[in-house]
N, C-alpha and C positions, 0 to 999 in steps of 0.2 A: 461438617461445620457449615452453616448457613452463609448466605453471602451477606446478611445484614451482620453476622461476626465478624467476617472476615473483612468488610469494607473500612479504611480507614476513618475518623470521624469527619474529616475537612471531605471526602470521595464522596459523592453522590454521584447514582447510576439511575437510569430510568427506561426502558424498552418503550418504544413507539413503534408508529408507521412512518414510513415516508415513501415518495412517487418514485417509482422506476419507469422505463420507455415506457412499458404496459401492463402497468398496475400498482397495488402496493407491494413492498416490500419490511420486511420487520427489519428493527434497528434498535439501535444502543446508545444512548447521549451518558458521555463520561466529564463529569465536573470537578472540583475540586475548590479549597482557597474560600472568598467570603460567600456566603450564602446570600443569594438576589443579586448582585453586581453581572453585570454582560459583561463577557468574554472581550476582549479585542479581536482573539485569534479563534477559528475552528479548522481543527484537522479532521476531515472526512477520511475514515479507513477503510480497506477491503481485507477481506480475511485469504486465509489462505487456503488448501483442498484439490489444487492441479484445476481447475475451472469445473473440475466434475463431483468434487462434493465440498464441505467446512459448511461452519454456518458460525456464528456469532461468540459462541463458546470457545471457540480457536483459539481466539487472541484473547478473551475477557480477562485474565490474569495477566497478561503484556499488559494489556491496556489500563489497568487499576494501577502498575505501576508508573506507566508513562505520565499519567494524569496527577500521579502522588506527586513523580519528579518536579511536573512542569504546570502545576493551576493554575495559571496566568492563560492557559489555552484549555477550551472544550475539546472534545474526540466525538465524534459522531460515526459510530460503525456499522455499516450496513450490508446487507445479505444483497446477492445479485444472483441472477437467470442460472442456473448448472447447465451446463453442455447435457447432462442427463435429457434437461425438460428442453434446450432450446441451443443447438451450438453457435459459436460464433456468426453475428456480429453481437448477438442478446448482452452478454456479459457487459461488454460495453458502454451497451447502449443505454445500461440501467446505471452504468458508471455514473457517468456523463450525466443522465436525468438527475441521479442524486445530488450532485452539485449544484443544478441547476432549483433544486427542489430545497436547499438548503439554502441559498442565495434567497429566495421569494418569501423562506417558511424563518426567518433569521428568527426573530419575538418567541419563537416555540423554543427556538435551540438557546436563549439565553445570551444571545450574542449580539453582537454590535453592526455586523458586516465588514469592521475594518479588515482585519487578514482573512484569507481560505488558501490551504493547505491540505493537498492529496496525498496518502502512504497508503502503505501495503506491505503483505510480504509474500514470498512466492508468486502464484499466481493472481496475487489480489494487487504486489506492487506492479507486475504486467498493466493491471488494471489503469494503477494510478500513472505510471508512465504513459498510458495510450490516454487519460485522460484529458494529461497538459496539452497532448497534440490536437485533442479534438477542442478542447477550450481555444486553444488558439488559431485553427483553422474555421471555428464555427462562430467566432466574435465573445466568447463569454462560456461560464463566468472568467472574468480575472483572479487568474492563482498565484498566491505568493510565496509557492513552495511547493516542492516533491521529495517524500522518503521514502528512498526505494530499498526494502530487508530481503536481500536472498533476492532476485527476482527472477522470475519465467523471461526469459526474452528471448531463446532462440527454437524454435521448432523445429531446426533442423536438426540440433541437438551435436552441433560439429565442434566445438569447443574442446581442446584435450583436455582439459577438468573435468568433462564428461565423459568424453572418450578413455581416459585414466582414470575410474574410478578406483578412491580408495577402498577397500573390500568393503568396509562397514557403510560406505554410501554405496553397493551396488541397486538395492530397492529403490533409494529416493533418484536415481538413473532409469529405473524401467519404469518404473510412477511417472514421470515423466512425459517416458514415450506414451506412455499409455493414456495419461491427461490429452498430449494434445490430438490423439486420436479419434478423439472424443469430442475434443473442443472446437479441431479443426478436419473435419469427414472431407472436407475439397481440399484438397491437394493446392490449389491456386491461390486459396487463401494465406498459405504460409508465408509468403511474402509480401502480405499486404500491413504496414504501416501498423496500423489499428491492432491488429495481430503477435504484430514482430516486429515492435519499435526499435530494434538492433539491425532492423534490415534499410530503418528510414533513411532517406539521403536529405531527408529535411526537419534538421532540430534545433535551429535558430530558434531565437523569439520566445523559449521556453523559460518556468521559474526556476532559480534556484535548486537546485539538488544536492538530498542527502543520498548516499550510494552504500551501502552496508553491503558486502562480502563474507565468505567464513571461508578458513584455509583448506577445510577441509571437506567442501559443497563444489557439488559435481557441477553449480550454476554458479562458482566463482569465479571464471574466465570472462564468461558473458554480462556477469554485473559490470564488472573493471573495464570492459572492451565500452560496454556504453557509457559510461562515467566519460572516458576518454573521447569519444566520440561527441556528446554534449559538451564538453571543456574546447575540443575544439573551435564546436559550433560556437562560442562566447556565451554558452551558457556558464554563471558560477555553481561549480561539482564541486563536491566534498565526499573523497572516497573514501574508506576504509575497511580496512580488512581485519576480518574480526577470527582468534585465535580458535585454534581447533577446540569443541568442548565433546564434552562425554556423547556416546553415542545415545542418540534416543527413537523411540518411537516416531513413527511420519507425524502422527498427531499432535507431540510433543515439539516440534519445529516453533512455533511464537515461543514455547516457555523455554527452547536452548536459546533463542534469540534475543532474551530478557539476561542473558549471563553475559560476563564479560565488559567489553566497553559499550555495550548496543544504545544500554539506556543513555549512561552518561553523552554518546555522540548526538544522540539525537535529543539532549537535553539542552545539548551547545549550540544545536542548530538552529530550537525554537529561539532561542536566546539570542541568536544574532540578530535574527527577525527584526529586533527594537531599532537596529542601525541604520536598514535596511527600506530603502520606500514604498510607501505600499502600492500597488499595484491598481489602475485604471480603467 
């Protein structure tokens, strides 16, 4: 089936370019709701792949959903650097550009500039969590939100969620190791911030966070440990922990993570947004 079948009628999808640290990179604008009105809100996404491979198609089906839920917000999902072609800090750094690239480029994306909001999942919500630090330490853009699905946060991989895997997540356990070996060839860098926002001692001053977990992910300790970690900080977290589903393929991770309460939380999340002051 074609994707103009399968697209909702209110969903409109579009493929662009947009700037990363050094160059372009391909991207996904996801719409919904009245045709021609700007957005309020854009949620910029990173897909998922261990930092060493995914590309756009990952999430696309998460994302048709997210946008059905929630039209009152655009999605903008973009492709970043693979550890293949460039390891860490690249991934980052084309995070970062893309927001910043999204911020200058608003009239393309349909949007207003009121809200910006970073998610991910796996190694793409890594992405978005290293994001807010760099937004905040760099002066801009201003973010009114982080949703973080499943996320990459510890390289060192010491978590008993992971150290316990359940037999059917042994792979998404050695994927893993193997991602940030890839991601991260210098040993040094595994505890650096940008890296291994579970290892920051500085996460004040951050937006908003969604924190999405599964009972049954070998990276559920280390989602929950930084939830916690940010709620300290006075950041406002909103965790949850989302129930074991069927097992699936590595590649199928966005489409297990569109079951259960995923959509619905993070449809409450945009939603609070309205209450919430936008950010300067």
């Amino acid at each position: 089936m074609s994707k103009a079948t399968e697209m909702p009628a209110a969903l409109k999808i579009r493929d662009l370019e947009v700037r990363g640290a050094e160059g372009p990179l391909a991207a996904r604008l996801y719409t919904g709701g009245d045709a021609g009105a700007r957005k309020d809100s854009l949620v910029v996404f990173f897909h998922s792949g261990g930092f060493v491979g995914g590309d756009l198609e990952d999430a696309d089906r998460f994302l048709r959903r997210m946008v059905t839920d929630s039209p009152e917000f655009a999605v903008l999902a973009a492709n970043y650097t693979l550890a293949t072609e460039r390891p860490f800090p690249a991934a980052v750094e084309d995070a970062h550009a893309v927001l910043l690239w999204s911020r200058k480029n608003k009239s393309k994306l349909g949007w207003n500039g009121k809200r910006l909001l970073v998610a991910g999942i796996e190694a793409g919500a890594n992405l978005a969590a290293v994001c807010t630090l760099m937004a905040r330490d760099r002066g801009g853009p201003p973010l009114d939100g982080q949703i973080l699905i499943m996320p990459m946060l510890d390289p060192a991989l010491t978590t008993c969620s992971m150290r316990d895997v359940p037999a059917g997540s042994v792979r998404v356990a050695s994927t893993c190791a193997a991602s940030y070996r890839g991601y991260l060839p210098n040993a040094a860098d595994r505890t650096h911030p940008y890296a291994s926002p579970l290892q920051s001692s500085r996460l004040k001053n951050l937006p908003p966070a969604l924190v999405l977990s599964a009972e049954d992910d070998p990276l559920r300790d280390e989602a929950e440990q930084y939830a916690a970690k940010l709620s300290t900080s006075g950041v406002a977290t909103t965790l949850r922990r989302m129930a074991p589903g069927p097992q699936v393929d590595l590649a199928e991770r966005c489409e297990c993570a569109c079951q259960g309460i995923a959509l619905n939380e993070i449809a409450g999340f945009l939603g609070a947004l309205d209450s919430m002051p936008v950010q300067s």
